[in-house]
N, C-alpha and C positions, 0 to 999 in steps of 0.2 A: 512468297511465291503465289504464281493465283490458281493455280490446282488445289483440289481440295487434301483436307490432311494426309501426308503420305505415307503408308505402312512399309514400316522397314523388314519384317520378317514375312519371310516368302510363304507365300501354301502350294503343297504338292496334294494332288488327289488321285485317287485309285480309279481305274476304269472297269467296268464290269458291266453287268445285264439293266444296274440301275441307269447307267451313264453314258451306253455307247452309241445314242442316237444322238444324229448332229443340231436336232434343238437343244438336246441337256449338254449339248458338249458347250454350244454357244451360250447357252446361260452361264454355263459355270465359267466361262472365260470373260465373261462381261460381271459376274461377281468379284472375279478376283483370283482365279487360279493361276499360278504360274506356271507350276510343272505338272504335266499328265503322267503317270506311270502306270506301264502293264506293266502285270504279275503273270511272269511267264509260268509260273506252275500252274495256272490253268488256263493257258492259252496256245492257239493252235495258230500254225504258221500261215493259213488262209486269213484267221480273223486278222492276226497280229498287220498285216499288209495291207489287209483293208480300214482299220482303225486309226492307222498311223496316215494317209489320206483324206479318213474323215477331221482326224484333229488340224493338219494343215486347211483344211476345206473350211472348216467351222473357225479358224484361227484369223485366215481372212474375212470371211463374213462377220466376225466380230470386231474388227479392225483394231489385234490385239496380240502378237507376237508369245506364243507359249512353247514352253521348252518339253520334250519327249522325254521321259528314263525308263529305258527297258531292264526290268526286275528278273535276273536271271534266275533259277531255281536253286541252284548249288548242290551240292552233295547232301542227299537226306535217307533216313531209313524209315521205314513204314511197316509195319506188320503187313501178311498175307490178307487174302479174302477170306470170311467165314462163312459158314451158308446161313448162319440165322448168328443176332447176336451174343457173346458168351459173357454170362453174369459170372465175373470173379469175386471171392470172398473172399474177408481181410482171414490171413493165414493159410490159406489156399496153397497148396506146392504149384508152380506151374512154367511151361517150358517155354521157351524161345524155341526152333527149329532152325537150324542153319544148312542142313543138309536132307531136307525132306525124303532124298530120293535113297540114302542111305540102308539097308535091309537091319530092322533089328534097334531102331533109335526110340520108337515110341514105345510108351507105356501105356497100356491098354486106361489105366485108372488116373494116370494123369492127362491134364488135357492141355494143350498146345498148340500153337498158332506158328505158321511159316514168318522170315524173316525177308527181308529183300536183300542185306546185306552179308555175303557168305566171309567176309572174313571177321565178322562182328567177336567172333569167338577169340578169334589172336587177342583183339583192344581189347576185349573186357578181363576184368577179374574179379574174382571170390570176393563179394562182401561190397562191391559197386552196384550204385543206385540205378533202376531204370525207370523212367516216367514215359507212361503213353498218355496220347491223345490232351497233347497242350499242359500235361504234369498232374493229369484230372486223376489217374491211376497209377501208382508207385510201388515197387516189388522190390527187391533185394538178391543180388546173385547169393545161389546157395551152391553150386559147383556147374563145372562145364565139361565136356569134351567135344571129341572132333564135331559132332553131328547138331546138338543142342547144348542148351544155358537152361538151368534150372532154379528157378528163384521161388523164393515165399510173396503172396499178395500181404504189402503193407497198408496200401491205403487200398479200398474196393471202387469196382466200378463195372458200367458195362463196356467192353472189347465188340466193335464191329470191325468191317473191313479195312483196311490202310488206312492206320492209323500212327503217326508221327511220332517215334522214338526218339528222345531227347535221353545225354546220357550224363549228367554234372559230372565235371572233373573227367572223362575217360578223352584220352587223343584218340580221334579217330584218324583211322587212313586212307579216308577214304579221301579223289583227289579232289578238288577247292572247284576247278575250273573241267568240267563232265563235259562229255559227247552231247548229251545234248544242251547245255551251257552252249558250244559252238554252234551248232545248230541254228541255234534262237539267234543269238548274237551275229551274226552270218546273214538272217533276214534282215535285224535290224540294222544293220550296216547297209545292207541295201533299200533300205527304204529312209534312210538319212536319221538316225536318230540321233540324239545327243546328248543321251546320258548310258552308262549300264552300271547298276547296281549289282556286285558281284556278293551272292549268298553265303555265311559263313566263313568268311577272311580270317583266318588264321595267325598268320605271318607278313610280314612284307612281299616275300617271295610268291604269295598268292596274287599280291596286286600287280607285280612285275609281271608275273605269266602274263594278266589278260592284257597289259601294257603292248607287250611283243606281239599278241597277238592283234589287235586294234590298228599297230601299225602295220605290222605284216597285211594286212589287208585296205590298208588308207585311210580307215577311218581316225575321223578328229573329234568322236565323241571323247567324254573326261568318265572318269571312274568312281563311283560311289561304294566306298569299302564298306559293309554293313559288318557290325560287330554285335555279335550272337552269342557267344560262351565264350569260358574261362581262358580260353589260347589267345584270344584274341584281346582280352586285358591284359592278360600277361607282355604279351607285345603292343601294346597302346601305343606306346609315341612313335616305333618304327612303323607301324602299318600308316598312322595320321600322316608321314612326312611321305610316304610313296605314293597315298594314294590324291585325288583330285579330292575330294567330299566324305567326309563323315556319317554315316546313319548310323545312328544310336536303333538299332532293331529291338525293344526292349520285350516282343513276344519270346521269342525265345530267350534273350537274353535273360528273362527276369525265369523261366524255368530254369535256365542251365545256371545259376548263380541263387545265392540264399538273398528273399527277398526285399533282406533289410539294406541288401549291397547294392540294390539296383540305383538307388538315386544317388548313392557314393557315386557308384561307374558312370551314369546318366554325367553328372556336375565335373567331375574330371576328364570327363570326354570332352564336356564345352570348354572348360578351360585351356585342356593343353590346345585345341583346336586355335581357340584365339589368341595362345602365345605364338602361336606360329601360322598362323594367318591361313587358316584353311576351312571353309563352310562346313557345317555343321548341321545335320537335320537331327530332327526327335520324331519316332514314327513308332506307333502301333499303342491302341486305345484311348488314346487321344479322345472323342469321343463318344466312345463303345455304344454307350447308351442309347446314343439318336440313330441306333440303328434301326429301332424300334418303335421310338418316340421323339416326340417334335424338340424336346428342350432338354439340355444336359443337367447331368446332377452339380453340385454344388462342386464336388469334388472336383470333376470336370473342367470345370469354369477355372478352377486355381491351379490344375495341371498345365493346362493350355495357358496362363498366366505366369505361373514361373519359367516354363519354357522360353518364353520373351522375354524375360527379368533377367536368364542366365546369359539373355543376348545369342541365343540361338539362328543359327539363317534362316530356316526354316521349319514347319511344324506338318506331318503328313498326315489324310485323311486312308485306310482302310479299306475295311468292311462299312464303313460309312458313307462310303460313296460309290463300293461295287455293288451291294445286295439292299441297303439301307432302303428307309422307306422318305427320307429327307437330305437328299446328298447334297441342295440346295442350301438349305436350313445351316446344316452344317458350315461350307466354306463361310456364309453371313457370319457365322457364329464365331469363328476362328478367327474372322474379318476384324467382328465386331472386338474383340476380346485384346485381338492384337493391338488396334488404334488406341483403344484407349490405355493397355499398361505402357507400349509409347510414350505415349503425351503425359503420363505420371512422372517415367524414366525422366522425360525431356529437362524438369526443373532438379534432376541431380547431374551436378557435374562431375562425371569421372577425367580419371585421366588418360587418357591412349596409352595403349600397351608400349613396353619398349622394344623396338626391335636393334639387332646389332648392322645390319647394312645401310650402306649408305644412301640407297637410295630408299628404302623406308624412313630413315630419320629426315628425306626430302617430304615425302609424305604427310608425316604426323605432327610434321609444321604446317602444312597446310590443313589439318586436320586442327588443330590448336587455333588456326587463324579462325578457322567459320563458327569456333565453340565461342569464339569472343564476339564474334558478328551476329544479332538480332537479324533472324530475315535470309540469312544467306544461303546459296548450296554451294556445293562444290561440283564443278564441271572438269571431266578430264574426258583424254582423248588414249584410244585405247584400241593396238590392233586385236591384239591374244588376250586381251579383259585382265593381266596383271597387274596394270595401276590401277584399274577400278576395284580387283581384288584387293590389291593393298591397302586403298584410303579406307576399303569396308572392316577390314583385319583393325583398324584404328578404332571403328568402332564410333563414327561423331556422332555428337549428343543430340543435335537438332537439324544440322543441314543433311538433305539427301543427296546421295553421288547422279549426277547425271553423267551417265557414262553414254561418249559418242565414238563408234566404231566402225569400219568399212566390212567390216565382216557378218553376215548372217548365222553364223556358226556362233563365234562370239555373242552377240545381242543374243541370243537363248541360252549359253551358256552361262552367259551373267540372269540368267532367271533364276539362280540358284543361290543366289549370292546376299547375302543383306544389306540393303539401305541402298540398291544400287538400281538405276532406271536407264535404260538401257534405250539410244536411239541408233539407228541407220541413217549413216552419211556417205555416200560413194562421190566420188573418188576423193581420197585424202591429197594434200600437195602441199604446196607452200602454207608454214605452220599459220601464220597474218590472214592468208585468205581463208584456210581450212574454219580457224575461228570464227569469221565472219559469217561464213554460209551459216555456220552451225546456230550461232546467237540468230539470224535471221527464222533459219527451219524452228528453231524452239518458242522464235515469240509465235512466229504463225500457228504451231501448235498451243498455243498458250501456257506452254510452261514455266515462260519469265514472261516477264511485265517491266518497265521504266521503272526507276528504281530498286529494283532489287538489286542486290550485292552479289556477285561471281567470284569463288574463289578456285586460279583456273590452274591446274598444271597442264601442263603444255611444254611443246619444243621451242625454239626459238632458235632463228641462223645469223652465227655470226659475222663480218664481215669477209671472216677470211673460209665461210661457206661449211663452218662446222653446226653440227646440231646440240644442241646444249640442252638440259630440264631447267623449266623454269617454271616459277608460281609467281604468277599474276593479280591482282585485286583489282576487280572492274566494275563499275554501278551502269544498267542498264540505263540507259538516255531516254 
């Protein structure tokens, strides 16, 4: 192919105050990003309108087609406001509040912080762990009633204002998909987005909500199930089959789970993903470091490397790329790190996963063809990006998918996807010509050249006017 080396794992980057100008927007899409994502937990429905404009705006001046995912908040609990911060000691007795306004609930000698969530008191029980502020601070229920939770400081720390209660092992009830969860989603629907990352997935029955809702209102964004705590491994393979994408959220996940479990769940989450042919991202700390400083730690460098070893689709930037002092440096980095474990992968030949339908076993023969072919890609023709998802679900060793599609929805929804490059061809028609343009649009693009090998699925009509799947083998002239 005469494009230079091609990275098969996708980058998504965080937008924030480091990022949201449309020169840094257009560098980093001229670096290599594929997917933009807001963090709606600190985002406001003016910005969210106006950034999702500049990224189309800056998408074209970079002449570079990048896909939106709007990061909904989910259900979360946060401690009250304090008026100054309160230094806890390890054995400290101290309260949750769940009822502030209650007459008769506080103890003048203990001290206590309000809750956001009033029914925190049903979920918890005697003897469950509570961690604030990212698991920096950890206490222990010592009893409850109606009004407050009273626990011992286990680990110490200092307590400012709203600050993020994670709870290991307790079900919360609080619901998956919040008022303002719609809210947000509801903008981004109307301003065209094309991903929503739903916070703390549960169950399958989380991702079905926002399914119903997506369409109940028309949109054709796909859904990115983020898995956060113990509910949601628990239900692993049901929520992977519901939902469109994977995120491995491993912030909180590595709080709400012990942290020798997290690269268990991280490596089973890719897995079952790739037995059943569904994208997969790895997101949070990825890295951390260059938040600060120009160059990652060593660690770093081999986290972002086996995330591309377990054949991950993609790998997400942060706080790396909203407040960071190098959001540039970064995607390089991820760029860099990506191509080359690649091009290690490329001289191990695996074998395509197996699938049981019939039209995947069409696939991963054409997947087998391009593994045997030096030089080759694979081209397919794709309304709704499923065969381009399939041939990526295979996993080939060296050819990339050029995935050609009549749809603009599509072409950014396959930004999500691994090994998969994505063109716009309107109008699709007769399978013979459709081919044609398309090898035409590609050389003029230069991403074939005379001689190169095609390995094509495609339709094909036959005389008596039916459409059939066929795989082709064509050498550029």
């Amino acid at each position: 192919m005469t494009s230079a080396p091609f990275r098969r794992t996708k980058i998504i980057a965080t937008l924030g105050p480091a990022t949201e100008s449309e020169e840094i927007l257009v560098q980093l899409i001229r670096a290599g990003v594929d997917v933009l994502r807001l963090n709606m937990a600190h985002a406001s429905h003016e910005w969210t309108r106006m950034i999702i404009r500049r990224i189309r705006s800056a998408s074209a001046l970079a002449g570079r087609e990048v896909a939106i995912m709007m990061d909904i908040k989910g259900p979360e609990i946060r401690t009250g406001d304090v008026t100054l911060p309160i230094e806890l000691k390890a054995g400290e007795i101290f309260d949750f509040t769940v009822k502030p306004e209650a007459e008769g609930t506080r103890t003048e000698e203990i001290r206590s912080v309000d809750v956001n969530y009033r029914n925190l008191v049903n979920d918890i029980q005697v003897g469950d762990t509570v961690l604030v502020d990212n698991g920096l601070i950890r206490l222990e229920v010592l009893a409850k009633n109606a009004a407050h939770i009273r626990c011992r400081v286990l680990i110490p720390g200092q307590l400012s204002s709203r600050r993020h209660i994670n709870l290991p092992g307790v079900h919360v009830n609080l619901p998956s998909f919040t008022e303002k969860d719609r809210g947000d989603t509801l903008v981004g629907i109307e301003a065209g987005i094309d991903f929503v990352a739903l916070s703390f997935v549960r169950e399958a029955a989380d991702v079905l909500q926002l399914r119903a809702f997506l369409k109940e209102h028309g949109s054709n964004a796909r859904i990115v199930a983020k898995i956060e705590d113990q509910s949601a491994i628990d239900h692993l393979d049901e929520i992977i089959r519901a939902t469109d994408v994977l995120m491995v959220a491993r912030g909180d996940l590595g709080i709400e789970i012990p942290l020798e479990e997290l690269p268990v769940v991280q490596r089973r989450a890719v897995r079952t993903c790739l037995a059943i042919g569904r994208p997969v991202i790895i997101a949070t700390h990825m890295l951390e470091s260059m938040i600060g400083q120009s160059m990652p730690t060593r660690a770093e460098i081999t986290d972002v490397a086996n995330a591309v070893y377990e054949q991950a689709d993609c790998v997400m930037l942060s706080g790396e790329t909203t407040v960071g002092k190098y959001p540039l440096e970064c995607v390089r980095v991820l760029d860099t790190i990506s191509r080359r474990i690649e091009e290690e992968m490329a001289t191990e030949y695996a074998e395509p996963a197996v699938f049981l339908t019939e039209r995947m076993k069409l696939l991963r023969s054409a997947v087998v063809m391009a593994n045997e072919l030096p030089h080759s890609a694979l081209l397919c023709f794709t309304r709704r990006g499923i065969t381009a998802a399939g041939l990526a679900a295979h996993r080939p060793v060296c050819a990339p998918i050029i995935a050609v599609t009549d749809s603009p929805d599509t072409l950014r929804h396959l930004k999500m996807v691994r090994a998969v490059d994505a063109y716009l061809l309107q109008p699709f028609g007769d399978p013979e010509k459709t081919i044609s343009r398309a090898l035409a649009s590609l050389r003029q693009l230069g991403r074939i050249k005379s001689g190169d090998k095609l390995v094509i699925i495609s339709d094909v009509i036959t005389p008596e006017g039916r459409r059939i799947d066929s795989i082709q083998l064509r050498t550029i002239e």
